[in-house]
N, C-alpha and C positions, 0 to 999 in steps of 0.2 A: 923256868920253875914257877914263876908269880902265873904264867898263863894255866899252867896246870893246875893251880891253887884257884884261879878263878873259874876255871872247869869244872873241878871236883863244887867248889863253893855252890854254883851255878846247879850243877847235877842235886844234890843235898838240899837246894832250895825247889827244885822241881818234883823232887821224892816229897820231901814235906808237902807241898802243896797237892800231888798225889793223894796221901794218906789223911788230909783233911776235907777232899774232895769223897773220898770214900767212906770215911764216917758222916758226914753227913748224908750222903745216897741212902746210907743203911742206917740211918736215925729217919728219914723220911719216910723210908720201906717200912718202919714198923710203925708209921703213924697211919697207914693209910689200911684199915681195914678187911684184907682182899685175902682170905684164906679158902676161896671155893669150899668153908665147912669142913677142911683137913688142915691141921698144922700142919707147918714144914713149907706150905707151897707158897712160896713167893718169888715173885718178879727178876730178885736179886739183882740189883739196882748197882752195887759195889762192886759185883764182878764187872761192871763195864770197865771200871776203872782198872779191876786185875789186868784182866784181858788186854788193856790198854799199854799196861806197865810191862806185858811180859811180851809184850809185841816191839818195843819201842826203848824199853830201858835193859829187860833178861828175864831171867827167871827168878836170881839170886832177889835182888827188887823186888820183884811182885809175889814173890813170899813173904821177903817183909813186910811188904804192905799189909799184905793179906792174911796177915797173925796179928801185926799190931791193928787192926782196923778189926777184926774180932777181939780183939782184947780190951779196947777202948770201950765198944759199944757194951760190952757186956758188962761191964764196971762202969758204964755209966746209965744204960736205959735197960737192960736185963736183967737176968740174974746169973748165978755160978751154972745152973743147971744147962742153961741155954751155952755159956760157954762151954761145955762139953760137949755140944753137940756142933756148934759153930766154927771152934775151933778145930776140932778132926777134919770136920770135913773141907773149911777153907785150907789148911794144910793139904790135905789128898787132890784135891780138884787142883788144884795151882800145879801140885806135882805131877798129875796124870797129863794135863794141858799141857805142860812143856815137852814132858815126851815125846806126846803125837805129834808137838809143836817140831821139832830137833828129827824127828823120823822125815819130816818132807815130804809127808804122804798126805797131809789133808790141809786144806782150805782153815783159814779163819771163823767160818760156819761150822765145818765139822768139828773142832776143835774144841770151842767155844760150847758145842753141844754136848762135845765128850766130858767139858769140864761142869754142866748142869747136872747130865746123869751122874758123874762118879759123884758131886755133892752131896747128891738126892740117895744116893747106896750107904754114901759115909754115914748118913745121917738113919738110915734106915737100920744098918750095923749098930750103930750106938744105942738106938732105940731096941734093938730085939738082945741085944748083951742088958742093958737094964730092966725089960721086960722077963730076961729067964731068971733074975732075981728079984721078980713080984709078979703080977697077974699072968700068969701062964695063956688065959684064956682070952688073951687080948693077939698072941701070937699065930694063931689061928687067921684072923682077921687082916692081920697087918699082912703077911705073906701072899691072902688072898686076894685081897681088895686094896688095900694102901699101896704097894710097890709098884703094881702098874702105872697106879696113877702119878707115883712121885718121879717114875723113869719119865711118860708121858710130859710133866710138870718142868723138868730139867732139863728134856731137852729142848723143848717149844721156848723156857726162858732162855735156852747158852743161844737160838738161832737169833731172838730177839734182840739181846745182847750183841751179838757178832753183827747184825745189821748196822747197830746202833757205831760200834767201835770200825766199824770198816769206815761209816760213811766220814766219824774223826779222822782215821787214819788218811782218807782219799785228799785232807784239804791240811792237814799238819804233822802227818805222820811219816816214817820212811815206808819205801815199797812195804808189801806182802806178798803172800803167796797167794794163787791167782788160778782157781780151774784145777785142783788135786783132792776133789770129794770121795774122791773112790778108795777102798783100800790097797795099803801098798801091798805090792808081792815080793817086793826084796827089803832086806832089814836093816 
């Protein structure tokens, strides 16, 4: 019983250190500049840590992380509005990842990509749901020119990301999965 109290203890000290590892990544992310001239496109520095926790601890964890790590930063270096965009989308991206994650059918790359693009949609949906209740004619634009670029944006960050958390994973992680980039053909 005490060994499992010190397991659980131990695991809840690892999660916490997780999720202060990941507000910080995403307090850094916003200091540094780098929007290529579009909101929205960033680096996303914090999913290393998602991707890290849902590889290493599950899924049920790296949701938490990855709601309270949007909830923190937006209460403390944002605003309400950014949480509604941050929040959906870290909830959907974590959820889509684990999916593909539990299907067996892609690599940590592919994955990790899936979880930049579904971000970059989550966030693109929120923005054209509050666009069709104000400037209509900005909707035009975003359909045309912004979602390429934010699929583009999400998935070049989930591969950068998954290099970054494979090469964690190679020296303190348990296995991964290993050479399954392709899609599956059975469910």
């Amino acid at each position: 019983m005490q060994s499992q109290d010190k397991s659980g203890a131990a695991k809840l000290a690892k999660l916490g250190l997780m999720l202060a590892l990941a507000v910080i990544m995403g307090y850094v992310e916003l200091l540094i500049p780098i929007s290529l001239g579009m909101p929205g496109i960033k680096a996303g520095f914090a999913n290393i840590v998602i991707l890290f926790v849902l590889y290493t601890f599950g899924f049920k964890e790296a949701l938490m992380i990855s709601a309270l790590r949007t909830l923190i930063i937006a209460f403390l270096f944002t605003s309400p509005a950014m949480l509604l965009y941050s929040f959906t989308a870290s909830v959907v991206s974590t959820a889509i990842m684990n999916v593909y994650k539990r299907k067996s059918c892609f690599s940590i790359y592919g994955i990790s990509a899936l979880g930049g693009v579904a971000h970059n949609i989550t966030q693109f949906i929120v923005a054209l749901i509050i666009a069709a209740f104000g400037n209509r004619n900005a909707l035009g634009f975003m359909l045309s020119f912004y979602l390429p670029l934010l699929l583009l944006a999400g998935e070049a960050a989930g591969m950068i990301n998954a290099v970054i958390v494979n090469g964690i994973m190679r020296r303190v992680g348990p296995p991964h999965q290993k050479g399954k980039d392709s899609l599956c053909t059975h469910t």
